[in-house]
MOPAC internal coordinates of N, CA, C and O (Angstrom, degrees):
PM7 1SCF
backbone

  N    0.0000 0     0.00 0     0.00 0    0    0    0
  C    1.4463 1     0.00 0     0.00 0    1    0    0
  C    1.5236 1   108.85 1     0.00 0    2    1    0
  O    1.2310 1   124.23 1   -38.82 1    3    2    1
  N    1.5707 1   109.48 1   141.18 1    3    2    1
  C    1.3868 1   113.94 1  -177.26 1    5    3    2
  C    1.3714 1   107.03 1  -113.65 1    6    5    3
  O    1.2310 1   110.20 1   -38.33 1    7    6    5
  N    1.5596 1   136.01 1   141.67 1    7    6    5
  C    1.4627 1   125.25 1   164.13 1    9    7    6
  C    1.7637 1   103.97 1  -142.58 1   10    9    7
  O    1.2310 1   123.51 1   -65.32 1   11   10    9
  N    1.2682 1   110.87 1   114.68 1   11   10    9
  C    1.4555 1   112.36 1   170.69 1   13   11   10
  C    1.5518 1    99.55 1   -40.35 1   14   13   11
  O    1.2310 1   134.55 1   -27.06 1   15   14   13
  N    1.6418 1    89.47 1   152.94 1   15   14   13
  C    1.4296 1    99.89 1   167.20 1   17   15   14
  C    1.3719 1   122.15 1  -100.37 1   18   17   15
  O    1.2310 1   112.92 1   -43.29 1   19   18   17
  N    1.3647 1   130.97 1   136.71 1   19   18   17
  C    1.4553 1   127.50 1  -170.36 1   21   19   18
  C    1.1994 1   122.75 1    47.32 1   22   21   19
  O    1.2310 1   123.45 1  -120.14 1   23   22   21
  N    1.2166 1   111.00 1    59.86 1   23   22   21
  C    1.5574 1   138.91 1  -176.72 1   25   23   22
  C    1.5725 1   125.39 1   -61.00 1   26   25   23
  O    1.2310 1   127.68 1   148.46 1   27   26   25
  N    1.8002 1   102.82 1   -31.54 1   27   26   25
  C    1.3363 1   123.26 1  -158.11 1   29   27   26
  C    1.2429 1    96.85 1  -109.28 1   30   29   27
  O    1.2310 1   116.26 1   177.09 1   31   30   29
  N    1.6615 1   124.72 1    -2.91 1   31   30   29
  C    1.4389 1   101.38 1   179.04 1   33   31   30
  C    1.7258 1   100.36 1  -128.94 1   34   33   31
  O    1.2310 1   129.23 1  -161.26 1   35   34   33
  N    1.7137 1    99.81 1    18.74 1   35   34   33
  C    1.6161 1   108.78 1   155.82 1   37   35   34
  C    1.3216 1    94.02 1   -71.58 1   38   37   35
  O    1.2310 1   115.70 1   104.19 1   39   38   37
  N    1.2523 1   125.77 1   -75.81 1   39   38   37
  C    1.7169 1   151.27 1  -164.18 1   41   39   38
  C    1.7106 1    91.33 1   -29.83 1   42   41   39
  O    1.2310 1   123.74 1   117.64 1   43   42   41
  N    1.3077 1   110.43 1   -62.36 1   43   42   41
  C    1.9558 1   132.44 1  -165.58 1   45   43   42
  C    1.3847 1    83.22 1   -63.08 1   46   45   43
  O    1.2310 1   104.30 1   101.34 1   47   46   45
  N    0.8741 1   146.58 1   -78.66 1   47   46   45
  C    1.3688 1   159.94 1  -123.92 1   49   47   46
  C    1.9063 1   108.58 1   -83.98 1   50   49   47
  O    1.2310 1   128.90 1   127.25 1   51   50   49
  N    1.2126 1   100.45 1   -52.75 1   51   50   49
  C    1.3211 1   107.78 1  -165.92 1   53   51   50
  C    1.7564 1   107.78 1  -128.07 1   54   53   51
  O    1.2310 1   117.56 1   166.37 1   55   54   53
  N    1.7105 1   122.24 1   -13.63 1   55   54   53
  C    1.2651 1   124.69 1   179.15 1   57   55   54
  C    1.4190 1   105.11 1    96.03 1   58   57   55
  O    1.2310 1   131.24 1   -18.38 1   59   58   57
  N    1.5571 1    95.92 1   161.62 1   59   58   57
  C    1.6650 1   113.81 1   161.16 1   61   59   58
  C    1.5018 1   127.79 1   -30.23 1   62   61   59
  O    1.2310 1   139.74 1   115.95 1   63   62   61
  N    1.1492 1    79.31 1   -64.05 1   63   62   61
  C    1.8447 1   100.53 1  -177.39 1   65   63   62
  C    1.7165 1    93.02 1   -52.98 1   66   65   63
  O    1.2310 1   114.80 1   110.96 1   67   66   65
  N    0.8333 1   127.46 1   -69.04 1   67   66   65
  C    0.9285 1   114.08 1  -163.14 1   69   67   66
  C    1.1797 1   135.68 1   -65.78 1   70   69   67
  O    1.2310 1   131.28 1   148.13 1   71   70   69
  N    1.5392 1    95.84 1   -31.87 1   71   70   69
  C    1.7251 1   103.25 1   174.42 1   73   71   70
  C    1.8932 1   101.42 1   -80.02 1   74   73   71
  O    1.2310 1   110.63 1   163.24 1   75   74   73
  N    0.7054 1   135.22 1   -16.76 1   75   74   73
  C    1.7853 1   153.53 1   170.44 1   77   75   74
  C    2.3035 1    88.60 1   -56.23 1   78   77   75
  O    1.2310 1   118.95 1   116.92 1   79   78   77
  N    1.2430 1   119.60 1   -63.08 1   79   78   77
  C    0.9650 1   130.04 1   160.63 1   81   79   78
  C    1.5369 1   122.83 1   -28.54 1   82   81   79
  O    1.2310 1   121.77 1   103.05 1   83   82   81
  N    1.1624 1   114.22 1   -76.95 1   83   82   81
  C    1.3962 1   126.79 1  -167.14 1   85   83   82
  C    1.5529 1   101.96 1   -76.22 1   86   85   83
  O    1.2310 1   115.61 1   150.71 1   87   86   85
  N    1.9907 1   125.94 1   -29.29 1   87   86   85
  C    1.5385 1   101.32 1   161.87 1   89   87   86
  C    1.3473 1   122.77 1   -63.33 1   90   89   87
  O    1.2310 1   118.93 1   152.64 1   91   90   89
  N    2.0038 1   119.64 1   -27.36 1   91   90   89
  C    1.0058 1   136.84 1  -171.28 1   93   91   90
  C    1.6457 1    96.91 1   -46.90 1   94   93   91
  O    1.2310 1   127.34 1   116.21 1   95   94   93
  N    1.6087 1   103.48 1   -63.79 1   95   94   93
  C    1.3684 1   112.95 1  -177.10 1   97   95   94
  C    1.5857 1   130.98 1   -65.97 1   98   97   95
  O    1.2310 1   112.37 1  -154.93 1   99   98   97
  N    0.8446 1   132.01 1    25.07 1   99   98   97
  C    1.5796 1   152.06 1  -155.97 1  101   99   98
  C    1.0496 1    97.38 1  -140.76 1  102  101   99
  O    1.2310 1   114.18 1   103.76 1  103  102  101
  N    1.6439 1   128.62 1   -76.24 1  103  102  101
  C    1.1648 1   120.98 1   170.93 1  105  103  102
  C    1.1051 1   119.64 1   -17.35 1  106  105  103
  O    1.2310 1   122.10 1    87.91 1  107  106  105
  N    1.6224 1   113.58 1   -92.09 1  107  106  105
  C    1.3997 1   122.20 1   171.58 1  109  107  106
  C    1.8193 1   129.78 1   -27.73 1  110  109  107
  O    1.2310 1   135.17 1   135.11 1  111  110  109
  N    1.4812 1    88.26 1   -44.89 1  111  110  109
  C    1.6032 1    84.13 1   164.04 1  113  111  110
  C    1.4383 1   126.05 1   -73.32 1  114  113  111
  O    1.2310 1   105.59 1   140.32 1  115  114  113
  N    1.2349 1   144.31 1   -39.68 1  115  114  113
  C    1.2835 1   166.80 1   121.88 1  117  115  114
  C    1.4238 1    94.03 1    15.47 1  118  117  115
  O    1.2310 1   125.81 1    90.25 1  119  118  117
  N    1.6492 1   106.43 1   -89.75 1  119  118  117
  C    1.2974 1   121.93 1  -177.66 1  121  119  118
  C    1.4393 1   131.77 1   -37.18 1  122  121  119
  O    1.2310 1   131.15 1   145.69 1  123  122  121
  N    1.7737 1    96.09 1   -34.31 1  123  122  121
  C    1.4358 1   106.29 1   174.51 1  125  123  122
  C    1.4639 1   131.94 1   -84.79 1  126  125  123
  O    1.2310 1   117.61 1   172.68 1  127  126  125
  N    1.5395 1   122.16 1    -7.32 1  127  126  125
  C    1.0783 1   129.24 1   125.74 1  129  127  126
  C    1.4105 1   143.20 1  -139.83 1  130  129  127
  O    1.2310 1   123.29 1   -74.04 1  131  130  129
  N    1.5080 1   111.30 1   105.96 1  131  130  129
  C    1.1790 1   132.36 1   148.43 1  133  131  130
  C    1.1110 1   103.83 1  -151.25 1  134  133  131
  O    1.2310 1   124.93 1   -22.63 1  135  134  133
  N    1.8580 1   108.15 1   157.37 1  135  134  133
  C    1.1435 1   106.47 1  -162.59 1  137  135  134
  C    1.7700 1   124.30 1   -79.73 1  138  137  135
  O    1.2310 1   125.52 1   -25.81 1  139  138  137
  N    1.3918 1   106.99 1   154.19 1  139  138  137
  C    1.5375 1   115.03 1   166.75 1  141  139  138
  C    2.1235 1   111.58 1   -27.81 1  142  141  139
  O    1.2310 1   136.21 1   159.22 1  143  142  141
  N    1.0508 1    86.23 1   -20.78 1  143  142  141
  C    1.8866 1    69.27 1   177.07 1  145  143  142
  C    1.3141 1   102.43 1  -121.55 1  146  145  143
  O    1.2310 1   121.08 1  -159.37 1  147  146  145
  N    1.6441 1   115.54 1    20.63 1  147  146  145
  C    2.1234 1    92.78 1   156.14 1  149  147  146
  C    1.6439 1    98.94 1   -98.73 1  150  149  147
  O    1.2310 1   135.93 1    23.78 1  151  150  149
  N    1.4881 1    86.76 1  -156.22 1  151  150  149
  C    1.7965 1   100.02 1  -157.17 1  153  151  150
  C    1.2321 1    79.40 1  -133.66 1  154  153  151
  O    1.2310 1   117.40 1   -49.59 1  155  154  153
  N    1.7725 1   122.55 1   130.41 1  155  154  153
  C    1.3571 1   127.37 1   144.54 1  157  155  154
  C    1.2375 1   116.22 1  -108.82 1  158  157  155
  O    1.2310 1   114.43 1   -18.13 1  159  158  157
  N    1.3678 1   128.16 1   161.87 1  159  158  157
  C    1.4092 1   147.82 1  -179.67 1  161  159  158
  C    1.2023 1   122.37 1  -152.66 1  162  161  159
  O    1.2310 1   120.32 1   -38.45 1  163  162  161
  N    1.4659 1   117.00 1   141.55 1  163  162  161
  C    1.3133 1   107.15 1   160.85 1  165  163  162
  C    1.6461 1   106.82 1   -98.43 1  166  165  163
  O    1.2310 1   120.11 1   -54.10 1  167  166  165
  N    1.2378 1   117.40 1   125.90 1  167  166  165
  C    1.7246 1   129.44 1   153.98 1  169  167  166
  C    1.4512 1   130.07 1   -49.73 1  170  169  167
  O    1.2310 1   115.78 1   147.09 1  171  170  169
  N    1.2056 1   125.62 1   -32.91 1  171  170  169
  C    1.6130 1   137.09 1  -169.96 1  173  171  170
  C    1.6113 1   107.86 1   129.91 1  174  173  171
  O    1.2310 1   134.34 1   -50.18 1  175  174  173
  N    1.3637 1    89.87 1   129.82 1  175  174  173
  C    1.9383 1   105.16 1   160.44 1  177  175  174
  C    1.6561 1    89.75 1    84.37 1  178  177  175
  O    1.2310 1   130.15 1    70.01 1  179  178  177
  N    1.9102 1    98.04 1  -109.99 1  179  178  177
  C    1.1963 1    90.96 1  -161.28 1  181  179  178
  C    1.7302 1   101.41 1  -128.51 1  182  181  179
  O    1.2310 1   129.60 1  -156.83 1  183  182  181
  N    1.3013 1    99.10 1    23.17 1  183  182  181
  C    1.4417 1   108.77 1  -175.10 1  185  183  182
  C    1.7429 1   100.92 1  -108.59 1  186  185  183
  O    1.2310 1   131.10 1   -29.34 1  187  186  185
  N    1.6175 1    96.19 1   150.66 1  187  186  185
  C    1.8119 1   122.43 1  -174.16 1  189  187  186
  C    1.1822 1   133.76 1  -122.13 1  190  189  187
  O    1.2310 1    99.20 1     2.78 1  191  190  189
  N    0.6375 1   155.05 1  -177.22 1  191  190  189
  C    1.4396 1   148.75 1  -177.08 1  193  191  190
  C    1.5351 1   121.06 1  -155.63 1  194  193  191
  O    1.2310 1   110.03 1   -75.74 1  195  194  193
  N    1.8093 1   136.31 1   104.26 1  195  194  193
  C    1.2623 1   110.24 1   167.06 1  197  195  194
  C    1.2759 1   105.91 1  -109.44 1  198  197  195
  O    1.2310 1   109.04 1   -10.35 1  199  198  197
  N    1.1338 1   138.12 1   169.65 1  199  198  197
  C    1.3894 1   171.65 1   108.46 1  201  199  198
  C    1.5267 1   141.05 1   -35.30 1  202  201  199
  O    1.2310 1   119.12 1  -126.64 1  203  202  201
  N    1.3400 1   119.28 1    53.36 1  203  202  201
  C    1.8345 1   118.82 1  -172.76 1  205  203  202
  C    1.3739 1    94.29 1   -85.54 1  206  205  203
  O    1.2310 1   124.97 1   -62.33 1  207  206  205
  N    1.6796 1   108.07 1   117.67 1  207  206  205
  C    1.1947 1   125.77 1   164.12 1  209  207  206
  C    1.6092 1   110.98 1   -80.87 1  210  209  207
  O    1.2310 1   120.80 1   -25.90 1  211  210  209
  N    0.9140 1   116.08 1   154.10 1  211  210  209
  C    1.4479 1   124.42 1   167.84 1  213  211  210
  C    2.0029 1    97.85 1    58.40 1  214  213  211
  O    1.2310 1   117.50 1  -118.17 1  215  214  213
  N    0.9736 1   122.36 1    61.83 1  215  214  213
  C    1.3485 1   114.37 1   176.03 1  217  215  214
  C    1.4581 1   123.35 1  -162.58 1  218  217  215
  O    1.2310 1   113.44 1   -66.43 1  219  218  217
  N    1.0132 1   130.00 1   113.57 1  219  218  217
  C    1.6709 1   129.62 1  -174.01 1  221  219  218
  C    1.2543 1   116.68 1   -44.95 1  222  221  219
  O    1.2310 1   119.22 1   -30.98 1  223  222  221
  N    1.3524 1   119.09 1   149.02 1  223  222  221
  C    1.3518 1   134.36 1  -176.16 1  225  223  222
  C    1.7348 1   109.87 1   -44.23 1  226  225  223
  O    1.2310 1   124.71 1   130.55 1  227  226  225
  N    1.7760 1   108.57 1   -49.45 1  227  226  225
  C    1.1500 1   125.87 1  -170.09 1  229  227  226
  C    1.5823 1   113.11 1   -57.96 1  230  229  227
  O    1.2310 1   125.04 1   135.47 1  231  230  229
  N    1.7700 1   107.93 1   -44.53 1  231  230  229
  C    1.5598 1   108.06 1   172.30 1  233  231  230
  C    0.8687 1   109.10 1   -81.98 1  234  233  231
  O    1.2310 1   108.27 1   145.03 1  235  234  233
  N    1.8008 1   139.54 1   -34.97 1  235  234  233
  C    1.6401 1   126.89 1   171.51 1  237  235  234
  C    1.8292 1   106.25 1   -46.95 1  238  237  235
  O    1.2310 1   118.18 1   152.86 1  239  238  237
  N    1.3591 1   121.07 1   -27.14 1  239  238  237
  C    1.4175 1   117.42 1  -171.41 1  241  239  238
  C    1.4101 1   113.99 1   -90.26 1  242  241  239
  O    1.2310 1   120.71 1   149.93 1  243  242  241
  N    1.6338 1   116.24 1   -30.07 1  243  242  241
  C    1.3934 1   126.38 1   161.71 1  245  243  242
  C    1.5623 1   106.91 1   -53.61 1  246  245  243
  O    1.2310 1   131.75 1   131.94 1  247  246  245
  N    1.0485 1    94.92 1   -48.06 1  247  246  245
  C    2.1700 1    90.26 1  -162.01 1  249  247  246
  C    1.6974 1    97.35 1   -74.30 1  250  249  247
  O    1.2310 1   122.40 1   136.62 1  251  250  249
  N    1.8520 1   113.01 1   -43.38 1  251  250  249
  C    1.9553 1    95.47 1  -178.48 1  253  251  250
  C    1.6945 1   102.77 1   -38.46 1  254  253  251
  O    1.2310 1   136.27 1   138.05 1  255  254  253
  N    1.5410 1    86.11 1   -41.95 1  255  254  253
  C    2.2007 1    88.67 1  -140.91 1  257  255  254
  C    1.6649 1    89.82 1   -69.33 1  258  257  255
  O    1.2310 1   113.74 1   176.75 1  259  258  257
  N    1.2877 1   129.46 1    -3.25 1  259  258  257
  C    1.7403 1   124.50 1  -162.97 1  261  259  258
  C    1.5777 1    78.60 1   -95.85 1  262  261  259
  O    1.2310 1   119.05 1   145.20 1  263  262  261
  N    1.3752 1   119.42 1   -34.80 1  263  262  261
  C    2.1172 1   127.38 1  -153.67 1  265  263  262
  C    1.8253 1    89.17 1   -84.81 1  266  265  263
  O    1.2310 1   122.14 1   137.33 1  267  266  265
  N    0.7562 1   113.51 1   -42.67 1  267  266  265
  C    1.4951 1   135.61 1  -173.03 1  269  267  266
  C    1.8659 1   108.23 1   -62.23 1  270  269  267
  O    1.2310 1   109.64 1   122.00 1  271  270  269
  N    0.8538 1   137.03 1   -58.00 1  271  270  269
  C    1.6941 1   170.64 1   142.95 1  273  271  270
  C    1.6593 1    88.95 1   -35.76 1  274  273  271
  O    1.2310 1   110.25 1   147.00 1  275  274  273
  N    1.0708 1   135.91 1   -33.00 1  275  274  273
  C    1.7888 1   123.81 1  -174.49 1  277  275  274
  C    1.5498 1    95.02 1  -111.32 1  278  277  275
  O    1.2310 1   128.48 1   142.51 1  279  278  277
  N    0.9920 1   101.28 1   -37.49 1  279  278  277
  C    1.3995 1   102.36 1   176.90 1  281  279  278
  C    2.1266 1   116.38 1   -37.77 1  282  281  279
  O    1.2310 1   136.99 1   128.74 1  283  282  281
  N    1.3031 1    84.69 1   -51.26 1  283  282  281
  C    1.8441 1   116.38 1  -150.42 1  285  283  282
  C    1.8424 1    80.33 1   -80.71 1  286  285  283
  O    1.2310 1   105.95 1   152.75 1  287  286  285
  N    0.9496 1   143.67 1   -27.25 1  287  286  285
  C    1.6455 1   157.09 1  -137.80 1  289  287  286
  C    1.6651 1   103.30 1  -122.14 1  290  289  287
  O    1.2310 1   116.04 1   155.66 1  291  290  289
  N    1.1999 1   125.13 1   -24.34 1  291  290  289
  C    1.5887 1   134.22 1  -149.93 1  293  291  290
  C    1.5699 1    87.51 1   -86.56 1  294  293  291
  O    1.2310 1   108.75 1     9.33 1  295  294  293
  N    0.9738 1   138.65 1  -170.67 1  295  294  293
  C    1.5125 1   169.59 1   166.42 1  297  295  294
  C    1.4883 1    93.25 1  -122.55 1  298  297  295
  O    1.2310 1   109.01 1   -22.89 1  299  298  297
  N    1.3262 1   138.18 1   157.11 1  299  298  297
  C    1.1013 1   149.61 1   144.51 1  301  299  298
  C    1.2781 1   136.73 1  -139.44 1  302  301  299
  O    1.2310 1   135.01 1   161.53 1  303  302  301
  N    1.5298 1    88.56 1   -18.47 1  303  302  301
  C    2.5272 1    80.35 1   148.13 1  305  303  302
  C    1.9606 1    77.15 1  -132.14 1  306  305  303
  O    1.2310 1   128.15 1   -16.19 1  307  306  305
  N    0.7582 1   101.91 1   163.81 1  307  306  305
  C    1.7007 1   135.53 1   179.97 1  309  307  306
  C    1.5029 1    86.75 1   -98.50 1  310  309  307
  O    1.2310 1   108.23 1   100.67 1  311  310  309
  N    1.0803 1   139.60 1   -79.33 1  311  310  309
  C    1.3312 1   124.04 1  -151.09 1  313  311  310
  C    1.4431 1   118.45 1   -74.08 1  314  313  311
  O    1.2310 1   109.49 1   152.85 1  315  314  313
  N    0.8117 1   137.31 1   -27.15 1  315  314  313
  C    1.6870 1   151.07 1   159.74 1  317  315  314
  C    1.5268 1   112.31 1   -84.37 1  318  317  315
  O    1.2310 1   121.22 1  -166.58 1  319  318  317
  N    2.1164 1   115.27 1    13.42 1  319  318  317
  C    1.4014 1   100.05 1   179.31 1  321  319  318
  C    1.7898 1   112.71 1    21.57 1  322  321  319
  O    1.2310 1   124.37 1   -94.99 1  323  322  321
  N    1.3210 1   109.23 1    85.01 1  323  322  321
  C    1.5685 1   118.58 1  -171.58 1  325  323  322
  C    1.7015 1   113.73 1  -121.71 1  326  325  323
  O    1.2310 1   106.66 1   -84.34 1  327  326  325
  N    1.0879 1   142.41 1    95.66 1  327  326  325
  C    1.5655 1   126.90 1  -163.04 1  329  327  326
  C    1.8990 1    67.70 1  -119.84 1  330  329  327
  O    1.2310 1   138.71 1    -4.53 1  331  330  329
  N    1.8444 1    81.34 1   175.47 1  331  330  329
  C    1.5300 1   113.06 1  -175.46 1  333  331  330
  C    1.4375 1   103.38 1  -160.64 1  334  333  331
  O    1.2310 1   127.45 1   -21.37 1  335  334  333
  N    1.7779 1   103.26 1   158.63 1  335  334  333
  C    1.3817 1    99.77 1   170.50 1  337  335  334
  C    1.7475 1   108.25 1  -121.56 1  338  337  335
  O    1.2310 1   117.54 1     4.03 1  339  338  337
  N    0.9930 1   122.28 1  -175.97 1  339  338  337
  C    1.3604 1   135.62 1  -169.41 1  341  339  338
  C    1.4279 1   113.99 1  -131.66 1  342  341  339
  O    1.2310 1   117.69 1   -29.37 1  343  342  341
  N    1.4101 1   122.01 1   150.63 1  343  342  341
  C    1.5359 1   121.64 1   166.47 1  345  343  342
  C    1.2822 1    90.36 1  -119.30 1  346  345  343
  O    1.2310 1   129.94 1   -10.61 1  347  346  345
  N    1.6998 1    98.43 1   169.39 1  347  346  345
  C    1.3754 1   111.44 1   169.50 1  349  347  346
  C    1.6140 1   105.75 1  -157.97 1  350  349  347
  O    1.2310 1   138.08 1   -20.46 1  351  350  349
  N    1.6858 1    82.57 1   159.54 1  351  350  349
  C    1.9773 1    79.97 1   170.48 1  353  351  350
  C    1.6233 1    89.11 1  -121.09 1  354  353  351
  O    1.2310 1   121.56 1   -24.54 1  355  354  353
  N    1.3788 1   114.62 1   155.46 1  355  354  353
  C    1.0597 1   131.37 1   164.25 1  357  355  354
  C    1.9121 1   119.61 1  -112.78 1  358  357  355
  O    1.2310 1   117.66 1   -26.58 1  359  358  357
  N    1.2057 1   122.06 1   153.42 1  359  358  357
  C    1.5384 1   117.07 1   170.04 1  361  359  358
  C    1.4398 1    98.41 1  -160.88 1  362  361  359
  O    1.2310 1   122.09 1    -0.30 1  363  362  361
  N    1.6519 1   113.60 1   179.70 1  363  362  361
  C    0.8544 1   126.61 1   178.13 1  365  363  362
  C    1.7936 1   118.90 1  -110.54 1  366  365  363
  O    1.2310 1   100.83 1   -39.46 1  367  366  365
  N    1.5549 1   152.44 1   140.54 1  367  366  365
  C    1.2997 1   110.12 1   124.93 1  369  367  366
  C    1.3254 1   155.99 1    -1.98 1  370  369  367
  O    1.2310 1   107.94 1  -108.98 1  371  370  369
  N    1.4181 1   140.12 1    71.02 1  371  370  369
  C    1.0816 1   140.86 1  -166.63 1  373  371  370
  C    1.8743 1   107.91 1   -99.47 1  374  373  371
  O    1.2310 1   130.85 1   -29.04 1  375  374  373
  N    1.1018 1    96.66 1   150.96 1  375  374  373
  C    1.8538 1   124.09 1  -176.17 1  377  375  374
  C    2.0481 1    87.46 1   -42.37 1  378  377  375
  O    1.2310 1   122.69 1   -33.93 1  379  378  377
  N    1.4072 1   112.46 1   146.07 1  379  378  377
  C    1.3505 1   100.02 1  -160.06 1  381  379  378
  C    1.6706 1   150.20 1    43.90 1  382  381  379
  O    1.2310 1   133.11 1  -165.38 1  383  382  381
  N    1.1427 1    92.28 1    14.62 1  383  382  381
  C    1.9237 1    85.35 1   176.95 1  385  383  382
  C    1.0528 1   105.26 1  -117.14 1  386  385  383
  O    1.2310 1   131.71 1   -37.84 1  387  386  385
  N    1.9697 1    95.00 1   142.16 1  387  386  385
  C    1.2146 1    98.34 1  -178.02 1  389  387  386
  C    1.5290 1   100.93 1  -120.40 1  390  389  387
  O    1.2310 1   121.82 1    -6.54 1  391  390  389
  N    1.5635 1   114.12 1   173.46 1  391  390  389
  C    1.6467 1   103.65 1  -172.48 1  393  391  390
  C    1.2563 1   156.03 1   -35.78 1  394  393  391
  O    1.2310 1   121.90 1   160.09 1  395  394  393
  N    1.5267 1   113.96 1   -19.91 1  395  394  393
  C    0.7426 1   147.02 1  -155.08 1  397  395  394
  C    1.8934 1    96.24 1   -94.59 1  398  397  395
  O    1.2310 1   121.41 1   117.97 1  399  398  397
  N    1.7248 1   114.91 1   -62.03 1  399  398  397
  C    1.3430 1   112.03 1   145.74 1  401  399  398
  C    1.2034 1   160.83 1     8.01 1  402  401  399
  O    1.2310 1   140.72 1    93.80 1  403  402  401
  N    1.7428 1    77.39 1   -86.20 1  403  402  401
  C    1.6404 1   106.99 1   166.19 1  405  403  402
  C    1.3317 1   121.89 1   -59.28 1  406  405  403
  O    1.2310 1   127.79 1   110.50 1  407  406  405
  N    1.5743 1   102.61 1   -69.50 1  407  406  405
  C    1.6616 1    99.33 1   165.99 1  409  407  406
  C    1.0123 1   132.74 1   -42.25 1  410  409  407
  O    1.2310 1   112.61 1   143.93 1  411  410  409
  N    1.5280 1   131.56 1   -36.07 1  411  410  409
  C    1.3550 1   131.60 1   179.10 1  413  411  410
  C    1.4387 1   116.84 1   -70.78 1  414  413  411
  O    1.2310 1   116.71 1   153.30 1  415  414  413
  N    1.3885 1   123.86 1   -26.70 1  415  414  413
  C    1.5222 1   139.16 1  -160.51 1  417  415  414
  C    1.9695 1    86.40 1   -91.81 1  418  417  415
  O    1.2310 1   120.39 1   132.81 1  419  418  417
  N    1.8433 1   116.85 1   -47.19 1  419  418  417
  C    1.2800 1   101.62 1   171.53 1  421  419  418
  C    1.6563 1   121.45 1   -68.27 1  422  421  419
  O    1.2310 1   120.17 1   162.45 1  423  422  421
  N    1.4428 1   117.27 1   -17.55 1  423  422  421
  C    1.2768 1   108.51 1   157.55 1  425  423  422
  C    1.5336 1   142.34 1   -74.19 1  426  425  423
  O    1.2310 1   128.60 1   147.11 1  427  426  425
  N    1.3806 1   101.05 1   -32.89 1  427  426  425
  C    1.3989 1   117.35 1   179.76 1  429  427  426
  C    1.5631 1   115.29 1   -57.02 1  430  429  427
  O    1.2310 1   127.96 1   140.18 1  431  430  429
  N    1.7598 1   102.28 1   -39.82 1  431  430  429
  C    1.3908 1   113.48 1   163.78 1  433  431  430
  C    1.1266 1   117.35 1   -68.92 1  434  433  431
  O    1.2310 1   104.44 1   134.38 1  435  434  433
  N    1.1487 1   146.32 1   -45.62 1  435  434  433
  C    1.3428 1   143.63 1  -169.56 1  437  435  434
  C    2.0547 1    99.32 1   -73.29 1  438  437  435
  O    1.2310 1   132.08 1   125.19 1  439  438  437
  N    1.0022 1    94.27 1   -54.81 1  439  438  437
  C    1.8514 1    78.14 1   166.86 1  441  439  438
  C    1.3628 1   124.81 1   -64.33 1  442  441  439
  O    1.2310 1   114.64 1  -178.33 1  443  442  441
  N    1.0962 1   127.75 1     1.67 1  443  442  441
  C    1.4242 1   142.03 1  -171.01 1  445  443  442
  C    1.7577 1    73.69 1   -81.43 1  446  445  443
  O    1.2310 1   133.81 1    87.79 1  447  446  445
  N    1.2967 1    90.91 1   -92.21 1  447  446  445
  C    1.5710 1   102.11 1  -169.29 1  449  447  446
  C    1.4796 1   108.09 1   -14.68 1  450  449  447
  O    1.2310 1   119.41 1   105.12 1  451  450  449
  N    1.0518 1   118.73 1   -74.88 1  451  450  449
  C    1.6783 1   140.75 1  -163.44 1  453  451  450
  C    1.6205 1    79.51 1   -40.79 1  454  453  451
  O    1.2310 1   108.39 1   114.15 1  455  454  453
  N    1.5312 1   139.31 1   -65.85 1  455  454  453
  C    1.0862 1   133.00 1  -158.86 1  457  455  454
  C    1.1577 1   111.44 1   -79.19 1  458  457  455
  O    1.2310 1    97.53 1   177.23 1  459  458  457
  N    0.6734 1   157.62 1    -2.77 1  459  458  457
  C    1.7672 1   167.67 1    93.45 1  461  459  458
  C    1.5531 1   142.23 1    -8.90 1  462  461  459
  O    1.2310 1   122.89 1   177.09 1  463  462  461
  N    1.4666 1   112.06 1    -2.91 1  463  462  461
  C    1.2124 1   111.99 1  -148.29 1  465  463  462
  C    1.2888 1   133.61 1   127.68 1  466  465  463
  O    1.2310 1   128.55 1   131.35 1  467  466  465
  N    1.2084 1   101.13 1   -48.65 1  467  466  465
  C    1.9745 1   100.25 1   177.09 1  469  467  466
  C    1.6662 1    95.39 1    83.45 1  470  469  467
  O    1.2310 1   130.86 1   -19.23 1  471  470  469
  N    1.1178 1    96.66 1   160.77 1  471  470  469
  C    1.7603 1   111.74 1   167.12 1  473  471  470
  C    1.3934 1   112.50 1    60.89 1  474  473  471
  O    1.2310 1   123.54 1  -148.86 1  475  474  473
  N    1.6712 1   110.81 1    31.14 1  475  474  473
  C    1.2613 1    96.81 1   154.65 1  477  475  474
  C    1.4660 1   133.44 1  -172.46 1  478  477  475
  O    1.2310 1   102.69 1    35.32 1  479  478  477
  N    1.6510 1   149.33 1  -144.68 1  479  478  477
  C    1.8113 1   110.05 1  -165.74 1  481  479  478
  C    1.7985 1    63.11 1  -116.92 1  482  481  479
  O    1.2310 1   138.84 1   -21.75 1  483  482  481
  N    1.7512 1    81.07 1   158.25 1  483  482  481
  C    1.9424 1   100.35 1   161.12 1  485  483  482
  C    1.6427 1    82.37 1  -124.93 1  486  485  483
  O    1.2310 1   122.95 1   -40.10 1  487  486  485
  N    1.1632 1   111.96 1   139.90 1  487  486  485
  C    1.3011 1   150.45 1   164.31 1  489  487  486
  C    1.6371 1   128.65 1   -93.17 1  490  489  487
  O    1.2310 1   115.20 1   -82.33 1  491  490  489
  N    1.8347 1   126.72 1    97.67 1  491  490  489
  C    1.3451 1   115.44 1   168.86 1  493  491  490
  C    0.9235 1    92.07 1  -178.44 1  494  493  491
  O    1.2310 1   120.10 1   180.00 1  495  494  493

């Protein structure tokens, strides 16, 4: 799970439009690298969701923190020179879980983060 950080005082700060902008631009960046066989989504607001099938925890955590690192580097409105950072939680599939689980264990981490610092993956 992905959630910009301080989302509400892009919006406060600079407006809709603009923050409408900078998901525009995330997306697109997002999209532009990972590979053709994960799954992206957006969840609501300003939170995301990917999906690496077939791939260890260790490279799902290599590629956030590589997605994470472009993220922090991007421009995302040009006219307000505007960058942002993101938290995330990361997890795995484990023996018995079912969705409901999973998602929560990728949320629980990603608020970990948020409570921690911001700007970066919690892992478990």
């Amino acid at each position: 799970m992905i959630d910009i950080d301080n989302f509400k005082i892009v919006n406060d700060t600079y407006g809709h439009d603009i923050g409408d902008i900078v998901l525009k631009n995330l997306t697109k960046l997002i999209q532009n690298n990972i590979r053709k066989t994960d799954f992206f989504f957006r969840i609501g607001g300003e939170e995301f969701l990917i999906l690496f099938p077939q791939t260890t925890i260790e490279n799902a955590h290599k590629a956030l923190e590589d997605l994470r690192k472009k993220i922090n580097a991007t421009v995302m409105d040009e006219k307000n020179n505007l960058f942002i950072t993101v938290s995330m939680g990361l997890t795995q599939i484990k023996e018995k879980d079912d969705t409901t689980l999973l998602f929560k264990r990728a949320d629980d981490n990603l608020y970990y983060s948020k409570r921690h610092g911001k700007d970066k993956i919690t892992k478990g």
